[in-house]
N, C-alpha and C positions, 0 to 999 in steps of 0.2 A: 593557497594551502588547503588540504583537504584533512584535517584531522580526525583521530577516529581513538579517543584515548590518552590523549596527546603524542600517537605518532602521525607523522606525517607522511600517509600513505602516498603520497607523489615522490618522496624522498629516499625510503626504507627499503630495505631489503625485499628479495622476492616474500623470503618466508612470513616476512612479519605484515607484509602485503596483505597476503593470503587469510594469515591470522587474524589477522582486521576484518577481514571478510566476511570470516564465519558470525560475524559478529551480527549481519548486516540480512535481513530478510528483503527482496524485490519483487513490488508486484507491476510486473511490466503491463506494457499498455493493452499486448495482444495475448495476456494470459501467459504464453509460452510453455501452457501442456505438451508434455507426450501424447500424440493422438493413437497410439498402438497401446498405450497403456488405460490400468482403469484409474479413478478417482484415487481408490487407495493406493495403487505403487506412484501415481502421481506423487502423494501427499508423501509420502514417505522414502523417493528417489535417491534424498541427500542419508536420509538416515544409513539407510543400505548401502549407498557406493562409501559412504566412508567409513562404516561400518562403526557404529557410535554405539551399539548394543542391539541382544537378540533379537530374534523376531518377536517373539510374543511383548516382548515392550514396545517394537516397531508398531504394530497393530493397535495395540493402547493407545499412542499418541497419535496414531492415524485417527482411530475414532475420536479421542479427547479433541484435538486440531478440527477435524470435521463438527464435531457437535459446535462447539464454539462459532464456525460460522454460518449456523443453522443447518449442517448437511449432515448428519449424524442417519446411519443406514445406507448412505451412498456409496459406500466403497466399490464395489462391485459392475458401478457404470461405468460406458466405455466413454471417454471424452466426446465423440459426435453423439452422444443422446441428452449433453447440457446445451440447456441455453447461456445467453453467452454472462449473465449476471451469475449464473452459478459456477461457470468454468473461472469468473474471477474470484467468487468464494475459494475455490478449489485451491487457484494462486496463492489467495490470503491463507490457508489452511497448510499448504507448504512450505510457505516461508515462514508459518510460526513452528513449522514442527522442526528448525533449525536451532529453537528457543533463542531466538535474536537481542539484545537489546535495540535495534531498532528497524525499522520497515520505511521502507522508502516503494511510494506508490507514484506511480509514474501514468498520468492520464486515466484513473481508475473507471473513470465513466466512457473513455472513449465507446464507441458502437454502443453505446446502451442508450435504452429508452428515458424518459424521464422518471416512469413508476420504477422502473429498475436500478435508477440510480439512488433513486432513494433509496429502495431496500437495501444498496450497499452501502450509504450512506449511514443510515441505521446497525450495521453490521459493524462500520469501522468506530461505530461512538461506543456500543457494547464493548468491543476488544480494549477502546480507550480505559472503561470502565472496570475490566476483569483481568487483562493482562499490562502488567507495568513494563512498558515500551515505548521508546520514542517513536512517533509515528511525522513523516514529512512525505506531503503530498504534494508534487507537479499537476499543475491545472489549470485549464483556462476555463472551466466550469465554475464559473462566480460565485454562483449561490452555492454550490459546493461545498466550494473553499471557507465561506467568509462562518455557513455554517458547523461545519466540522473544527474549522481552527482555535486552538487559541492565540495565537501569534500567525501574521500574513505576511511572507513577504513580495512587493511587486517589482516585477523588473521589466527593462523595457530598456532598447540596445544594450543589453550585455550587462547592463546596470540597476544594484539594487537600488530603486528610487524611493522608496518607501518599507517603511516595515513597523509593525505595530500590531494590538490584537486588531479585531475586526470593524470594532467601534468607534477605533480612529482611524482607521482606514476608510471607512465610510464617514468620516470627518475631514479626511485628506482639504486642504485647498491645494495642492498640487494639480493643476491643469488635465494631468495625464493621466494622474488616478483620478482625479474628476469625470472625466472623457471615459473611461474605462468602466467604470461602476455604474454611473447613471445616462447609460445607452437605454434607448426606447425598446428596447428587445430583450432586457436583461431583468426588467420586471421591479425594479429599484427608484423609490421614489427619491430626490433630493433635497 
């Protein structure tokens, strides 16, 4: 079951589907910009095709949405003049101009460097802090994870083997979150 309200969007109608949806802000892995567009019709693509209110409010929440994840003045750039942490700002800055109750981030470090995962790192503990939202992130970036979260959960075939905040997950005696956490490459002492 996948509920979202207590409907059960695997169950329900198209429309009430859909309506679940709107609910749901996604920061995909590869960003998922329009590259012919700039930052602002980016950020503000969903406002306009579904036509949720004027332009001049459109503009408002482009910059409010941008300022929040530090890009405030950007509008005007064309997507290949970002590097790729700020094209994922861009993502974060769009799916909140949805006003979502919740974000689902999906590999948010993938192709990023380590300095730049922190900055989004720090971006996504701000929004924790100023916008009330549920926030659940997809990750095989560890220290990422165990950082950003307050509840973790770990899966491994298909199964959640574990779930807990971060402190008992790094408490695990489970074999496999054992194995997983204090790898010699992961930077985590046992």
């Amino acid at each position: 079951q996948v509920l979202i309200e207590d409907i059960d969007i695997t169950k329900c109608s198209e429309k009430r589907f859909y309506d679940a949806l709107t609910k749901i802000g996604v920061l995909f892995q590869s960003s998922a910009l329009i590259s012919s567009m700039t930052v602002g019709e980016n950020v503000g693509l969903w406002l306009r095709e579904k036509r949720i209110c004027g332009e001049a409010r459109i503009r408002r929440i482009i910059h409010e949405k941008l300022s929040l994840v530090g890009l405030s003045g950007k509008e005007e750039l064309r997507t290949s003049e970002l590097s790729g942490g700020m094209k994922k700002r861009v993502a974060i800055a769009r799916s909140l101009a949805m006003n979502p109750d919740l974000i689902l981030y999906d590999e948010p470090t993938a192709e990023l460097d380590p300095v730049t995962s922190d900055e989004l790192a720090r971006v996504i503990m701000s929004l924790k802090e100023k916008v009330n939202l549920t926030t659940i992130i997809v990750s095989h970036d560890l220290n990422f994870a165990l950082y950003l979260s307050d509840r973790v959960a770990m899966m491994h075939g298909g199964e959640v083997i574990a779930i807990g905040t971060p402190d008992e997950i790094k408490k695990s005696q489970n074999p496999i979150v054992r194995n997983f956490i204090y790898t010699t490459t992961k930077g985590i002492q046992g």
